[in-house]
N, C-alpha and C positions, 0 to 999 in steps of 0.2 A: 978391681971393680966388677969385672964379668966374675969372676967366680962368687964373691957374697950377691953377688943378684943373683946368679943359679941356686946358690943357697938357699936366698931368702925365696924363691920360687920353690924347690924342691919342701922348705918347712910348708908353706901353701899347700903341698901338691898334699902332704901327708894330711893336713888338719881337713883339708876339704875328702879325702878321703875317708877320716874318720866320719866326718861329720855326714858324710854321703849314706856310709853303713847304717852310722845311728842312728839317723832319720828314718832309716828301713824298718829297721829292728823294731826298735824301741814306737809307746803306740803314740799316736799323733796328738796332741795338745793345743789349747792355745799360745803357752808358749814357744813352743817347734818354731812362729812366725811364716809369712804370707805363702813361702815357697810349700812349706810341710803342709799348709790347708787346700792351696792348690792343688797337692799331690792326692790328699785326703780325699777330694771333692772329686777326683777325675780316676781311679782306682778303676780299674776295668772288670765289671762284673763277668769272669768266663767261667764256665764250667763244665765238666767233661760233656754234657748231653750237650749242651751248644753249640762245644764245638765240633761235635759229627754231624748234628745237626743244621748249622747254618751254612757249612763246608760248602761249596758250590762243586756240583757236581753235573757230569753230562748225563742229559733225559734222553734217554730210550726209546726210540716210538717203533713197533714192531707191527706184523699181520695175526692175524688172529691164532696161528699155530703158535708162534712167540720168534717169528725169525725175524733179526732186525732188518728197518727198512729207512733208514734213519737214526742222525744221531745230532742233537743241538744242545748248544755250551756256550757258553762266556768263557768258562776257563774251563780246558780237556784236562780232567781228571777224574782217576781211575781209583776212588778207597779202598784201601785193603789193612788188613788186619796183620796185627802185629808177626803173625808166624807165614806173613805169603811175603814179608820182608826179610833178606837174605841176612845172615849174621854177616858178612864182609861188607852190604853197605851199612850197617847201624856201627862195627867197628870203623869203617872210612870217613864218619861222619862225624862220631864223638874223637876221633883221634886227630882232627883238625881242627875242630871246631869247640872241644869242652872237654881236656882229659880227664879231669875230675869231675865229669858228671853221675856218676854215681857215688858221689861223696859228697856233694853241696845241698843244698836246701831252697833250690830254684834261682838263689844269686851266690857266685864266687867273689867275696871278700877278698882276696889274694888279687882277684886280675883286677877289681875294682878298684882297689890302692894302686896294683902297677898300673892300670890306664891312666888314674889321677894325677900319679908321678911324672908317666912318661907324655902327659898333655902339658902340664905345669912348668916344665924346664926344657918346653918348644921338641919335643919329640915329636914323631907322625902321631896322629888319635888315632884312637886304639878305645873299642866300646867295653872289654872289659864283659860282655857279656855274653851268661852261660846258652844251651840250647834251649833251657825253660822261660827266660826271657826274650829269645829269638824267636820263638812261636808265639808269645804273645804279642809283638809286633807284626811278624808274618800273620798272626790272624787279624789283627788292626786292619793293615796294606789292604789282602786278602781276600777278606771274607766281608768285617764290619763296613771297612769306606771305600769298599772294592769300586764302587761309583762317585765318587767324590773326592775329586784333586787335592783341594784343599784340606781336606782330613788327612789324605794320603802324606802331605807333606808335614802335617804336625805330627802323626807317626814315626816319620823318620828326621826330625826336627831335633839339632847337637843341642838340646838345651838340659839343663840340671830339673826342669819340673817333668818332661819327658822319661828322663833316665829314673829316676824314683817312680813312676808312675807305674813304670814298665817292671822297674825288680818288685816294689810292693807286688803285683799284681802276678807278677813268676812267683814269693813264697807265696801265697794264696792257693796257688795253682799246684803247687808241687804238695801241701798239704789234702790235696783233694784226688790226685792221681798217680798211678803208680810210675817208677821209673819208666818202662818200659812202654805206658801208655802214651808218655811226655813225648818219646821217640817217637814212636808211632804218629802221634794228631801232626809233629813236627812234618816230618816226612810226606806226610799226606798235603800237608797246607801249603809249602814252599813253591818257588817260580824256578821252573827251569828254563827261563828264555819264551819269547812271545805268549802264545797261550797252554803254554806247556806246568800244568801245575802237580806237584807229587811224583812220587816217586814212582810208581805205577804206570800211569803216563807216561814219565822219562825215559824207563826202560823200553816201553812200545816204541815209541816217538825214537829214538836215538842207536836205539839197539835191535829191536824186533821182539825182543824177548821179554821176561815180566821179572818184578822185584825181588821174587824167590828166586830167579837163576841168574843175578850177574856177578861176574867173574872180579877179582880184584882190582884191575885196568878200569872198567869199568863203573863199577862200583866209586872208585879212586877219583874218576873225571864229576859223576856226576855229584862226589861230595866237594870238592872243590868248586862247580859251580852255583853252589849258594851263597857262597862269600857276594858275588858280582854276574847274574846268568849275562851280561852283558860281555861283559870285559872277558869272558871265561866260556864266550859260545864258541863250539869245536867247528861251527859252519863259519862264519866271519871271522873268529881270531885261532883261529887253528895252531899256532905257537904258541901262543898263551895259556890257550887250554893245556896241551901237551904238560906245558910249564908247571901248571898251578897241578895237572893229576900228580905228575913224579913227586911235586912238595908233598901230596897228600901220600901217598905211597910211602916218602920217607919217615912220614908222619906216625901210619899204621906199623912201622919197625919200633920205631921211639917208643910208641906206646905198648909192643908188644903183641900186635893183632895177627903181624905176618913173622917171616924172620927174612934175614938179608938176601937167600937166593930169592924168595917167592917175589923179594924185589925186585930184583934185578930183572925177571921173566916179566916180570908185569913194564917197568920202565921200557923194556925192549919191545912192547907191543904196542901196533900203531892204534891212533885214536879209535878205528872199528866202528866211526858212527855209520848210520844208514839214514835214508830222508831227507829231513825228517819226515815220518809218516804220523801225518796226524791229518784225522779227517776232517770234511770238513763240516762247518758248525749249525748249516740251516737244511731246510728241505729239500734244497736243490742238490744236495748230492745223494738223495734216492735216486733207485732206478727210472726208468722213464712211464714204466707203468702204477710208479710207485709218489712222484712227485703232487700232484695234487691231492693225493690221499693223504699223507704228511700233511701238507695243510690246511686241508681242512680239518684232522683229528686236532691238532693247535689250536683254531678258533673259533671251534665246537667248547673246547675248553676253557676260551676266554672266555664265552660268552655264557657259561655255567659256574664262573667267579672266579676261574682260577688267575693267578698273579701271571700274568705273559714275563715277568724279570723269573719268578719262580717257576716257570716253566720249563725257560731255556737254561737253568743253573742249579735244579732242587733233586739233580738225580733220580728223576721218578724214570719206571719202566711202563710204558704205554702202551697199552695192547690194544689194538683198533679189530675193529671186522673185517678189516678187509684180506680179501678169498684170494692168495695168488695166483692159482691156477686159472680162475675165471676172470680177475684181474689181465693177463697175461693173453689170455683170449681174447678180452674186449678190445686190449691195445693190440693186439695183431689186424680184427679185424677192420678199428678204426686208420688205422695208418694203410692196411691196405687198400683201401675207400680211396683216401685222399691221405698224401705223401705228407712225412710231418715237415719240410720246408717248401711244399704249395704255395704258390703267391698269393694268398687273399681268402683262402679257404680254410674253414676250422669243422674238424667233426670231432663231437663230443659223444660219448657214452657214460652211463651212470646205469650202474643195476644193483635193486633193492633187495633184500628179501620182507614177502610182506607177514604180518605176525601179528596175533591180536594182543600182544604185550610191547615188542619193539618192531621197528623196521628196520635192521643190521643193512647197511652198506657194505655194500662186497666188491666194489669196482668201482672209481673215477677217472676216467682217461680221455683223452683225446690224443689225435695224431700232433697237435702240439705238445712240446715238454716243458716243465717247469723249471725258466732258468733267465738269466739276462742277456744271451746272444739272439735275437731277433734273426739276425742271417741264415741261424742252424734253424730256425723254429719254436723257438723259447719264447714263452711269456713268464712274466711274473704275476700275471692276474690268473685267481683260478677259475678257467675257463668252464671248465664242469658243475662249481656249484655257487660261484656268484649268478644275482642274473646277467648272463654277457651277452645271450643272442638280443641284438638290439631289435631285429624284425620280424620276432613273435614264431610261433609254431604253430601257425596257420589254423588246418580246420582242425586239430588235435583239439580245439576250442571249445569244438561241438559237444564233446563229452560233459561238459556242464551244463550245455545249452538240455540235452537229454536227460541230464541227473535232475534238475532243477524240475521240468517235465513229468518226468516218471512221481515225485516225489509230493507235486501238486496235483496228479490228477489230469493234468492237461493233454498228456498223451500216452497211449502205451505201445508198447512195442509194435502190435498189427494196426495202428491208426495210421489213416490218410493222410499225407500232410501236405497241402496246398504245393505245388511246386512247378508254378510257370518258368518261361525261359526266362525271365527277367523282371522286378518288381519295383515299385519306389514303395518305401514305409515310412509312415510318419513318423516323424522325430517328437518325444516329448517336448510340449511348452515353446514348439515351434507352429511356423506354416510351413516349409519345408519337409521336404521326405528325402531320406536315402537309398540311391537305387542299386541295386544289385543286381548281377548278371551269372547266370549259373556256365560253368566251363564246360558243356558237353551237352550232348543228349540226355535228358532224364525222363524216367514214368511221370505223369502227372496225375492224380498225386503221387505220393509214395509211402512208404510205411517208414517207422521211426528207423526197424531195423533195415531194410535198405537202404535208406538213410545214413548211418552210420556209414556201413558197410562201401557207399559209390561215392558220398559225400558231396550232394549240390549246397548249393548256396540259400536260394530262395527260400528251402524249406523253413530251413535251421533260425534265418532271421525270421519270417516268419513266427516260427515255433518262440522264438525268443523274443519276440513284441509279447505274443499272446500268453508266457509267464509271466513274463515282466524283468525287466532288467536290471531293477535290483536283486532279486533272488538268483538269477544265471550269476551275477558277479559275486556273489556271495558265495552262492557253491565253487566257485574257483579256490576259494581259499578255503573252504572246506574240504575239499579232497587234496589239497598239499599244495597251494602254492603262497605259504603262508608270507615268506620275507618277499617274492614276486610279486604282490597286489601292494604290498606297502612302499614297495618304491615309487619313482612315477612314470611317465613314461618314455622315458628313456635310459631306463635302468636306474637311474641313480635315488640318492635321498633325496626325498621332497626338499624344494629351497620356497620359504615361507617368503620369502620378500620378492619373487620373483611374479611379474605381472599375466605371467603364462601360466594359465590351468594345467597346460606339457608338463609345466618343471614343478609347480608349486604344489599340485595333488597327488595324491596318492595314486595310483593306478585304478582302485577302489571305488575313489570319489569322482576317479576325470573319467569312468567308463558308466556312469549311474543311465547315461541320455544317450550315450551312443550304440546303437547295432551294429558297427561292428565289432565289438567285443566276442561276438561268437565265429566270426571269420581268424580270429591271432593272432592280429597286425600289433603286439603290444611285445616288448619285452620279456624274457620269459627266464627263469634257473634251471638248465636242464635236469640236476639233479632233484629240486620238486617235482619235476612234470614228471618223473621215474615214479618219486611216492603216490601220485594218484592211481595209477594203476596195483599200485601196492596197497593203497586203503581201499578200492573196490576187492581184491583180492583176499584183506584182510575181514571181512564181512562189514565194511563198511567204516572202518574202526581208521583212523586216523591217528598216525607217531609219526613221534620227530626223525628223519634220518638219522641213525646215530652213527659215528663210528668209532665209539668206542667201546670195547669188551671191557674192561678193566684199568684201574690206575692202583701204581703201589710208589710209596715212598722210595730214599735212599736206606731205609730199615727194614725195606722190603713188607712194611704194613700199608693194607689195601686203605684207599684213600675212598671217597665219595664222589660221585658226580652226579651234580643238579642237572635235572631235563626238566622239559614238558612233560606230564603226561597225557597219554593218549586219551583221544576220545572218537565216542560214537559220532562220525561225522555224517554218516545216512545210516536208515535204513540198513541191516541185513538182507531185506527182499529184497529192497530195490537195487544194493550193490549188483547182487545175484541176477537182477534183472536188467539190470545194465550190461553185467558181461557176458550174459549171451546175445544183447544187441550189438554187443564189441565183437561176437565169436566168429562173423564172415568175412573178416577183412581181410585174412591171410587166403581164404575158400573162393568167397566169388567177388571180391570188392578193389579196392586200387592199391592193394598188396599182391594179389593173386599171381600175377605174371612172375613177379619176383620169385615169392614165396616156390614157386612150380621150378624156376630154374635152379634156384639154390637146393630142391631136391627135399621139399618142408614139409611134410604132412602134419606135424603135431599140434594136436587142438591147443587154441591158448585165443588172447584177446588181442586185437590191433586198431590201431584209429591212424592213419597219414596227416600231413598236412602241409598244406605249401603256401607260402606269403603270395600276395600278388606280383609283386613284382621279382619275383622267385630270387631273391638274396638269402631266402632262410627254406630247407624245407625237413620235417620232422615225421618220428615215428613213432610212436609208444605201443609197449607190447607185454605180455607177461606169458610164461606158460612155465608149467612145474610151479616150482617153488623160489620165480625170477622173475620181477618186475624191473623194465627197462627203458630207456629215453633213449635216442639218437637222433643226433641233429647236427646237420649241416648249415652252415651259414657263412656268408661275408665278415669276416676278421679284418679289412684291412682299414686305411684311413681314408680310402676312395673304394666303397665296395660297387660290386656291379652285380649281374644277373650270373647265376649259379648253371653252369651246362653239363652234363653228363659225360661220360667220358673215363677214358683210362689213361688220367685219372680226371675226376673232376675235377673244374677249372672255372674261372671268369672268362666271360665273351660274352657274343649275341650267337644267340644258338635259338629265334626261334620261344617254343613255348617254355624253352629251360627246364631245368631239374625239377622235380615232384618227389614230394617224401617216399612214394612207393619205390620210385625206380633211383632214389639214389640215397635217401636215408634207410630203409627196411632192410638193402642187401645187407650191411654190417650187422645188424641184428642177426640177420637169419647165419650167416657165417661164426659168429661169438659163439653164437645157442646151440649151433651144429658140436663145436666143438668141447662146449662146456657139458652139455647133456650125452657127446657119444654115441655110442651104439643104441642108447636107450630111445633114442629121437626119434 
């Protein structure tokens, strides 16, 4: 009885065999019945441009000379062309996986019957199929349903509308490319364990070395781990591996590829993996003066259309602005300020270049790095160009309250400006006034440019009743602080349902009635409060921070990136005439001390600023051809009052830190170094 039931399974195994073929072959009917329409209906449109195309590859993101600074992926993989593939892995690989691969027509007839057979009369299963049907599933897995479980598993799903689905769509494939190409896309598409994809990759990752130089050992393991990168990883099953290379080695003899000694030398040699080294896949593994810059060129890019999945997976090479050298300077002098694991202290730098076509970003740093250990100093929020200082940059404020000024007529540079020791001013659409107290001795009055330069209080509100406070709020976001006003005031997005004008307005709207708005008690991006100095600089002309120089494909074709464009946001006079109201800050104003010790004589623009309750205190500057922000503030989850020191610290120190004497040093130390001798 057992043997005619092997029998009558073994007749089975052959007719369903035929019938297996002939459904391939032969074209699809409504006869064929439901399995052949199924098959018909689900044929996988690939074709060689798609799949170089869709491949998932790792993007590039570099500094403006092209040296990488970064590198992010979904799957690490390295494409490479059919001749930077070594002829001992494309023998290792057909001589285990497809001996007659250059004799079939994308499906083997021969193995298709013996897999038939030896399923049908309870053998192991056995797929029977060739490399050109193995890439069209590896590109299924892969590429197609690379996010989607459920497809993933109808991919690999033992069923007969599956296995037709897959040879139909191998001849297809093999009528459209060449032997050699089939190799290649193969090679390039496959999993070598975790995120290890291609062949390129494997060699980095496993070896050190690339797909043009691996050795027969080698070559031998890593084609034996396509069968199973699991069961066949040299890091967790290291026998196995071993196991399954010498199969493939005996394999390359059988077939011809080696001869018997080249066996033997190769069987004798140990696995020789290294790693694995494969990097890692987001921004946090730039360097430290390099971590925020990476992220922000990312969601610069979101936010100009591009796919955040096709970002991190579309092999593009990204080339941003940013200036290592000056880069590298800003982060020395920010961390020398204040230590990057400080309890409670964050200083940030941002330096632009200003340009009346773009404003190139050359530096984002602070003495934090970008990362998830908090202990060492890590954040993962970008401190440089979200808005993160929650308590404003003080009188840096004043510069609008003066732009707005200059540009009505209201004052000019040698005008008087009211400036008692102390004032109440009426509040619009109130009976109430708000009073203000100026921190020191002042002339009374004083002129716009003294003004600027010592920075009282009374004037400025004054000066800024007498525009009017919608035009001072308006000029904030006219000279760069274009996503800072649209928040509200607490950095965040407006919440419409919230009963607080705090949370619910814009920054925009909740400052229309208040004077303080020109004191900088409000939230601020240090990296915009950089671009204003940069659109006064620029003649007035207002651009988006950008940092990116260029984007190119996985084809190495230059891609497109949507911006703003610029525009005239003042006056050219009045730019002009603002920055020589800016030009005594570093000369005789609440820079000066500083500026004298750090050894600064270079003419350029400055404004300080300090919150009241000294949590935050700021600088903005520009001279050359570098527009600059630095700013100090409370980072922690209980900030307190900012004290001077080496290094700066939380405590009660008194009147606390002031932008002159503990935000402008790092500035004047960056610029010393980035400018030289020429300073």
């Amino acid at each position: 009885m057992g043997a005619s039931r092997n029998l009558i399974k073994l007749s089975g195994g052959c007719v369903v065999a035929g019938g297996l073929v002939a459904g391939i072959l032969l074209p699809v009917t409504a006869g064929v019945g439901k399995v052949a329409a199924d098959v018909s209906d689900s044929v996988v449109q690939i074709t060689p441009a798609s799949i170089s195309a869709d491949m998932p590859g790792v993007t590039t993101i570099t500094d403006r000379d092209g040296k990488p600074i970064a590198e992010v992926y979904d799957q690490y993989r390295l494409p490479v062309t059919s001749d930077q593939i070594s002829q001992t892995m494309k023998n290792a690989l057909i001589s285990i996986e497809d001996r007659r691969f250059y004799q079939e027509h994308g499906i083997d007839p021969r193995g298709l019957l013996r897999a038939a057979i030896n399923d049908s009369v309870g053998g192991s299963q056995q797929g029977g199929s060739t490399i050109t049907q193995q890439l069209v599933k590896n590109y299924l897995v892969n590429v197609v349903d690379k996010d989607n479980k459920a497809a993933q598993m109808a991919d690999r799903a033992d069923t007969l509308t599956r296995k037709l689905r897959e040879a139909r769509t191998a001849i297809e494939l093999d009528k459209n490319l060449g032997k050699d190409e089939i190799l290649t896309d193969y090679l390039n598409v496959v999993e070598f364990t975790g995120k290890v994809y291609g062949v390129e990759a494997a060699a980095h990752a496993y070896f050190g070395t690339t797909a043009a130089q691996l050795t027969v050992p080698q070559a031998a393991l890593l084609a034996g781990m396509v069968n199973n990168p699991t069961t066949y990883n040299p890091y967790t099953h290291p026998v196995d591996a071993k196991r399954r290379r010498d199969t493939v080695i005996d394999a390359m003899v059988t077939n011809r590829a080696i001869d018997q000694n080249a066996a033997i030398q190769a069987k004798a040699a140990p696995l020789g993996v290294t790693g694995p080294d494969v990097p890692a896949s987001t921004c946090f593994s730039a360097q430290p003066d390099a971590g925020f810059f990476c992220q922000y060129a990312l969601s610069y890019l979101q936010s100009a259309g591009f796919d955040p999945a096709k970002l991190s997976n579309g092999g593009y090479v990204i080339k941003t602005t940013m200036d290592s050298r000056v880069s590298a300077a800003a982060k020395d002098a920010v961390t020398a300020n204040v230590p990057t694991t400080q309890s409670g202290v964050a200083n940030t730098m941002a330096i632009v270049s200003p340009g009346a076509t773009s404003h190139e970003v050359l530096a984002l740093v602070a003495n934090r790095n970008l990362g998830t250990d908090a202990a060492q100093g890590q954040t993962t929020r970008n401190l440089v160009t979200e808005v993160s200082d929650p308590f404003g940059a003080g009188s840096v404020f004043k510069i609008f309250t003066a732009a707005a000024a200059l540009e009505s007529g209201a004052a000019r540079l040698d005008t008087p400006l009211p400036n008692p020791p102390s004032q109440c001013f009426p509040l619009p659409g109130s009976k109430k006034c708000y009073t203000v107290h100026n921190d020191g001795d002042y002339a009374d009055p004083i002129t716009l440019t003294n003004g600027l330069a010592t920075s009282p209080n009374t004037a400025f509100v004054g000066l800024e009743t007498k525009v009017g406070l919608p035009d001072v709020v308006a000029m904030a976001s006219r000279l760069g602080l274009r996503t800072t006003m649209q928040s509200n005031d607490v950095g965040k997005k407006p919440d419409p349902g919230s009963a607080n004008t705090q949370y619910s307005q814009t920054q925009t709207q909740y400052f229309q009635d208040k004077p303080s708005f020109t004191l900088g008690n409000s939230p601020v991006s240090p990296l915009e409060l950089a671009d204003v100095p940069a659109t006064l600089m620029s003649g007035g002309i207002w651009c988006p921070p950008t940092p990116i120089l260029s984007v190119t494909d996985s084809a190495g074709h230059p891609v497109p990136v949507n911006a703003p464009a610029c525009e005239q946001a003042i006056a050219p006079d009045i730019a002009s005439t603002l920055m020589t109201g800016l030009s005594q800050d570093t000369v005789s104003g609440t820079t000066a001390a500083s500026a004298h010790a750090a050894g600064w004589t270079r003419p350029g623009i400055g404004k300080t600023g300090t919150t009241q309750t000294n949590q935050s205190v700021a600088f903005v500057g520009g001279t050359d051809n570098y527009a600059v922000s630095s700013l100090v503030f409370a980072d922690s989850s209980t900030p307190g009052q900012l004290c001077p020191g080496n290094p700066v610290h939380i405590g009660t120190c008194g009147h606390g830190a002031f932008g002159g004497t503990v935000a402008a040093p790092p500035y004047f130390k960056a610029m010393r170094t980035i400018l030289g001798s020429s300073q």
